[in-house]
C-alpha positions as a LaTeX table, in Angstrom:
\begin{tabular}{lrrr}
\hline
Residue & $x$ (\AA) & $y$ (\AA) & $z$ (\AA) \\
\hline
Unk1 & 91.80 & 117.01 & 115.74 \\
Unk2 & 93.24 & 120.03 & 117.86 \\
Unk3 & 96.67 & 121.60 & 116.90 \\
Unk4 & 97.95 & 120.92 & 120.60 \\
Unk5 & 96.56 & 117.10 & 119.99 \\
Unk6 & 99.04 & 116.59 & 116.63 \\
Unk7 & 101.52 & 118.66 & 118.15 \\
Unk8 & 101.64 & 116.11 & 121.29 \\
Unk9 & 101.82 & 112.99 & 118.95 \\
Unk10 & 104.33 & 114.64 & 116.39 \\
Unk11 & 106.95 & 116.47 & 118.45 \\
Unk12 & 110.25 & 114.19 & 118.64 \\
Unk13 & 110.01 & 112.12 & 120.78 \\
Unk14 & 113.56 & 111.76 & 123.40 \\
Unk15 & 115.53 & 108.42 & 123.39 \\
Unk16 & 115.77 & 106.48 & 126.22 \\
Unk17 & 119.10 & 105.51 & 125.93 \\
Unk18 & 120.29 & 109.06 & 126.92 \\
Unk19 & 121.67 & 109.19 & 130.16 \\
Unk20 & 122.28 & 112.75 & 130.08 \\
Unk21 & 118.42 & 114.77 & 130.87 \\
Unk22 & 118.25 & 118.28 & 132.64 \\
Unk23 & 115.85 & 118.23 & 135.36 \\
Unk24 & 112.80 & 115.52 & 135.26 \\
Unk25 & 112.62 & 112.23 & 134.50 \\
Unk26 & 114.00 & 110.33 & 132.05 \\
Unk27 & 111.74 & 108.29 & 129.41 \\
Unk28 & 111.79 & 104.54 & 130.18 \\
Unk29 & 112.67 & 102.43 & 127.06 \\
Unk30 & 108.65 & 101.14 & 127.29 \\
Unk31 & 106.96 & 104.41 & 127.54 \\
Unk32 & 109.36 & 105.50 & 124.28 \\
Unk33 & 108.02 & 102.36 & 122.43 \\
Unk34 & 104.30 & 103.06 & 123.61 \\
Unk35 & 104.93 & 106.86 & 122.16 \\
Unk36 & 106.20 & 105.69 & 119.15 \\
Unk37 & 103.32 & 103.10 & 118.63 \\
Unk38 & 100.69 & 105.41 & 119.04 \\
Unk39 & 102.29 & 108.32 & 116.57 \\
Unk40 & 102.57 & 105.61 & 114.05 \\
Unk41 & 98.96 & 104.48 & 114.45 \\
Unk42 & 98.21 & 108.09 & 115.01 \\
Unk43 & 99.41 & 108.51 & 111.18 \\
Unk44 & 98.13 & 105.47 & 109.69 \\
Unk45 & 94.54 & 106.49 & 110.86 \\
Unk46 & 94.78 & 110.33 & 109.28 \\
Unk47 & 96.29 & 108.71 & 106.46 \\
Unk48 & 93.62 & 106.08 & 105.93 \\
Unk49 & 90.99 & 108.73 & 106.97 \\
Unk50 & 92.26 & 111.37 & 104.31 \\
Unk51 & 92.32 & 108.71 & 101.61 \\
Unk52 & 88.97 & 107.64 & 102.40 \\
Unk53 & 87.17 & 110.78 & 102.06 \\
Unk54 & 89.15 & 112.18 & 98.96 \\
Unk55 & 88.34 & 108.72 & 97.13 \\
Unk56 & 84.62 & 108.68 & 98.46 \\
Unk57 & 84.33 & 111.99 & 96.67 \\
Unk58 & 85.81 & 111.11 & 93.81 \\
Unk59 & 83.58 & 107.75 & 93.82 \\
Unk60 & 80.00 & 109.75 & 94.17 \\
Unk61 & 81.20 & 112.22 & 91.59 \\
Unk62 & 82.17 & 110.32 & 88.28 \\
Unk63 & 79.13 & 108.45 & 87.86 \\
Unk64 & 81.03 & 105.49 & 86.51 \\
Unk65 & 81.04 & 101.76 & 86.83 \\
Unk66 & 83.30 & 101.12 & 90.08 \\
Unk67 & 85.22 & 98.01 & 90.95 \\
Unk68 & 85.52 & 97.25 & 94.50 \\
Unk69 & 87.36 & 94.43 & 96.21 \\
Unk70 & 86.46 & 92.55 & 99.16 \\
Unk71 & 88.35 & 90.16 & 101.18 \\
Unk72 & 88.64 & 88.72 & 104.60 \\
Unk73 & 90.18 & 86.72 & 107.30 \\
Unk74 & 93.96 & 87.44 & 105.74 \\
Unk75 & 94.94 & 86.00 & 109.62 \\
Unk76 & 98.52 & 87.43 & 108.08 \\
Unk77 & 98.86 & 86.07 & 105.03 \\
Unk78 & 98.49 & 88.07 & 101.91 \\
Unk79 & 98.47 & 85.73 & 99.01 \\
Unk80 & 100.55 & 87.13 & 95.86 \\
Unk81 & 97.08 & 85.98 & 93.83 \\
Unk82 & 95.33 & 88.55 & 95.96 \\
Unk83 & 97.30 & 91.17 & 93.98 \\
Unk84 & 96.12 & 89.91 & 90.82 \\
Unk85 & 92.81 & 89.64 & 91.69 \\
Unk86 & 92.62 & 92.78 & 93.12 \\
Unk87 & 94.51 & 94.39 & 89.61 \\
Unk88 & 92.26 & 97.49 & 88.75 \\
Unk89 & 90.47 & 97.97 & 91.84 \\
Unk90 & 88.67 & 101.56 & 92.73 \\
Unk91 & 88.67 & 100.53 & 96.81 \\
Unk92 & 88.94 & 97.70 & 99.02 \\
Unk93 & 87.03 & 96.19 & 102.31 \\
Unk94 & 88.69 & 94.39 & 104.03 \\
Unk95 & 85.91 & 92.22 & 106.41 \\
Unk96 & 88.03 & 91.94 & 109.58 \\
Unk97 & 90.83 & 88.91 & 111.11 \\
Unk98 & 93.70 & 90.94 & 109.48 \\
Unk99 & 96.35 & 88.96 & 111.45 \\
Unk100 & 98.98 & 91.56 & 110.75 \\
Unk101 & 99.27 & 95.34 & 110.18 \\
Unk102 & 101.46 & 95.09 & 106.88 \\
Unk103 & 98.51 & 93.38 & 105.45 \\
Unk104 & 96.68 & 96.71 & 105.11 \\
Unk105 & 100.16 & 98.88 & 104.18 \\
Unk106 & 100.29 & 96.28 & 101.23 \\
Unk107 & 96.76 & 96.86 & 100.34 \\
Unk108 & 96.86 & 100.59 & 100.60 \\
Unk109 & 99.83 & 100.39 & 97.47 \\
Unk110 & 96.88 & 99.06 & 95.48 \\
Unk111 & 94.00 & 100.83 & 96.52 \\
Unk112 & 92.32 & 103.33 & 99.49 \\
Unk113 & 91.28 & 100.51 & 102.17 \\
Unk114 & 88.02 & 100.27 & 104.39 \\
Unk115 & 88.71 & 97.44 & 107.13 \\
Unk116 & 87.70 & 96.63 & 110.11 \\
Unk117 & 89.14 & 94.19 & 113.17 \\
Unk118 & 87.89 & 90.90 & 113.91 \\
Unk119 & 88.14 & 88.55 & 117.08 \\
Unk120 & 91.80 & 87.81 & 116.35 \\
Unk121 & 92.88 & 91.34 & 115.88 \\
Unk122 & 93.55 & 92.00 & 119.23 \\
Unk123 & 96.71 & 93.66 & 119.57 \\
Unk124 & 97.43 & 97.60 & 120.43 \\
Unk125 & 97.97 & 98.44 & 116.38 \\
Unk126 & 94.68 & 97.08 & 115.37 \\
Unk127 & 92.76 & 99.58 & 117.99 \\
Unk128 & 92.97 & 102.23 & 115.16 \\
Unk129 & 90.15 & 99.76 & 113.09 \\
Unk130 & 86.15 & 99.73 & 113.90 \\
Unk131 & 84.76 & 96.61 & 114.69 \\
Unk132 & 82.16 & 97.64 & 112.40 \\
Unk133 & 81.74 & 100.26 & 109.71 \\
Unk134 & 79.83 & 101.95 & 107.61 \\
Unk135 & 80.57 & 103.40 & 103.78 \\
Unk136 & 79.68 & 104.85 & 100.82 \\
Unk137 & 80.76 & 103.89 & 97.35 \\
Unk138 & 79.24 & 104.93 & 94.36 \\
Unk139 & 76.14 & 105.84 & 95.51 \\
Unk140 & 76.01 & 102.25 & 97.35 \\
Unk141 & 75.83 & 102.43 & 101.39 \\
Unk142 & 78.09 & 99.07 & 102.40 \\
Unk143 & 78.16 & 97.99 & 106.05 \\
Unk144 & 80.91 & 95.82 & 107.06 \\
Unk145 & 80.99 & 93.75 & 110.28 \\
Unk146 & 82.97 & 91.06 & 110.77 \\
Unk147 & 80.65 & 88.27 & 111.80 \\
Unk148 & 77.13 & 88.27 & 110.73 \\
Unk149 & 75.80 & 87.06 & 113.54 \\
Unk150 & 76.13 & 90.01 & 115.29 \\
Unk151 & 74.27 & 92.29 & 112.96 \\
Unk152 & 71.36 & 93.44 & 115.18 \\
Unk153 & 69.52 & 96.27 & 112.93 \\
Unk154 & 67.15 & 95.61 & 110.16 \\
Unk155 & 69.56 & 97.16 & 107.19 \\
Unk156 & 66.60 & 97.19 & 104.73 \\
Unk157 & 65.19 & 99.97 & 106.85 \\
Unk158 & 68.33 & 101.72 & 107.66 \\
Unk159 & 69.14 & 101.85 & 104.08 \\
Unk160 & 71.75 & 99.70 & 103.74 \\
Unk161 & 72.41 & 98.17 & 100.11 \\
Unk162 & 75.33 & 95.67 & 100.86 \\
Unk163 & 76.30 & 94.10 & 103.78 \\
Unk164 & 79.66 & 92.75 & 104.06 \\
Unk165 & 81.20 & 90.10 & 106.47 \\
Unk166 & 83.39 & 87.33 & 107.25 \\
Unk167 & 84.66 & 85.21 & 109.99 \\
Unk168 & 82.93 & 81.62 & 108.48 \\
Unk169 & 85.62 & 81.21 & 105.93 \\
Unk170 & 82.61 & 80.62 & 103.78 \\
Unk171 & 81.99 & 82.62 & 100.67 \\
Unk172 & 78.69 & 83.66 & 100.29 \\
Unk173 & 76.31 & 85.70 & 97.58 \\
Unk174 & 72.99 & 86.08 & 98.16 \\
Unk175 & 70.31 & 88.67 & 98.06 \\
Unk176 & 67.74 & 89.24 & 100.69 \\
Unk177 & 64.70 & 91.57 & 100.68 \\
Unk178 & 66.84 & 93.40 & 98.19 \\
Unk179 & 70.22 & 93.70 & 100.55 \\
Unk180 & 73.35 & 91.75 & 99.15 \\
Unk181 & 74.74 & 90.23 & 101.46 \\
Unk182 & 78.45 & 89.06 & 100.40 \\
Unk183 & 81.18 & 86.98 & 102.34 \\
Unk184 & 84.18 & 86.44 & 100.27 \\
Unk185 & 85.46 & 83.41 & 102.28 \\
Unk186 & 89.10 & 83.67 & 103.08 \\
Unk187 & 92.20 & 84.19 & 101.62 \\
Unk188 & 94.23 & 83.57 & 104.36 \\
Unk189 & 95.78 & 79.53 & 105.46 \\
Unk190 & 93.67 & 76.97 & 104.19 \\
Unk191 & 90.88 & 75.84 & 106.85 \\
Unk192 & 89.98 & 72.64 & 106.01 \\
Unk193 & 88.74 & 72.12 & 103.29 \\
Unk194 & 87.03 & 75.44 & 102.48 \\
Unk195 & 88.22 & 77.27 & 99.30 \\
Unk196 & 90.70 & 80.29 & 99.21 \\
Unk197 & 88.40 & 82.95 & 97.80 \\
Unk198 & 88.02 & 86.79 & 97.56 \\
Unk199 & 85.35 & 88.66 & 95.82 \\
Unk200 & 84.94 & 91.99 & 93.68 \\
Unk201 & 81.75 & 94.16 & 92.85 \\
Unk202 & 81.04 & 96.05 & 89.93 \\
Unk203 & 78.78 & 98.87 & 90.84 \\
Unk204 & 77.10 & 102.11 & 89.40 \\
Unk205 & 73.60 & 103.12 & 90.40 \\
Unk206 & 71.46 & 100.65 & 88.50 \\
Unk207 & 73.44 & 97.47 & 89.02 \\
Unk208 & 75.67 & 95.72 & 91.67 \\
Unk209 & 77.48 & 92.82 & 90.02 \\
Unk210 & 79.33 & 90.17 & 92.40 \\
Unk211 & 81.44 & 88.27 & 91.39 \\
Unk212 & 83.83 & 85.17 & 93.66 \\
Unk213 & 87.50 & 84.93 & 92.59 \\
Unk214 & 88.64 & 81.41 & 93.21 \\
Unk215 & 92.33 & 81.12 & 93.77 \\
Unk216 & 95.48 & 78.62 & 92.88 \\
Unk217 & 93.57 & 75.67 & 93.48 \\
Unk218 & 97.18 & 74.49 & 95.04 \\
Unk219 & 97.45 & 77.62 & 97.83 \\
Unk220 & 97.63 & 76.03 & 101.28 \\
\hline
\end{tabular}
């Protein structure tokens, strides 16, 4: 990013409840909210972008058994039992249908995030996410999309160890041609009767170890 690019997102931005302006004119109250948005988005992407590439460093470097957690279709609801499931975490995908903003703020507290949008993450703040995306953990390449039906390439031969996705609600764990492919379900509202899951995987270079995290058998 260019110096005049931050500077244009990060100089103060006027009120629009100032009637007094020399010269020009003034800021309507919507194009003051739409400058606001977009520095705060602005931020949340370099800050989601710097943590990303710090921890991926740290992750190829250590050569130790990683924990990663993997959820999906939140649709706005973050679960308190996500937390604990979640406890101890190295990094966390999130597979798309995020529902609200906050729901990746709260996730950051516990660990960098990876996530992309999915077909209900329509609004202006969820822009700053990929509808697809590819990362490296551990020596692992993990490409996340949110609905598998849409996966076009062969990952096998684009190297691809795990591929990640959501959208059926429907947890999933099963190897193919020696990809992993892993849907956690959801851990947003209850649809149906489908379970509220997430998943974690335990990962060095030898192994990849999934594992599904049923939880309160009670959550609606």
């Amino acid at each position: 990013m260019t110096a005049k690019l931050w500077r244009s997102y990060t100089r103060p931005v006027p009120s629009p409840f100032n009637s007094i302006h020399k010269g020009g004119s003034p800021y309507s109250y919507k194009s003051y909210e739409i400058r606001r948005l977009q520095a705060r988005l602005l931020a949340l992407r370099l800050t989601s972008l710097g943590a990303a590439l710090v921890h991926r460093g740290e992750l190829s470097d250590t050569g130790a058994m990683l924990k990663v957690g993997i959820l999906s279709d939140t649709h706005g609801l973050l679960r308190p039992q996500v937390n604990d499931a979640l406890a101890g975490v190295d990094h966390i995908i999130h597979a798309g249908d995020i529902g609200r903003p906050e729901i990746i703020e709260a996730l950051r507290r516990i660990a960098p995030v990876t996530a992309i949008r999915g077909n209900i993450d329509t609004a202006i703040w969820a822009q700053i996410y990929p509808d697809s995306q590819m990362v490296n953990l551990g020596g692992r390449c993990f490409y996340v999309l949110h609905d598998l039906k849409t996966l076009r390439d062969d990952p096998r031969s684009s190297g691809i160890d795990v591929i990640v996705s959501g959208h059926s609600h429907r947890p999933r764990i099963e190897t193919i041609d020696g990809v992993l492919y892993l849907n956690p379900g959801s851990c947003g509202p209850r649809r149906f009767s489908l379970p509220v899951t997430i998943a974690t995987l335990a990962l060095d270079e030898n192994r990849i170890e999934p594992r599904l995290h049923h939880l309160d058998a009670t959550a609606r």
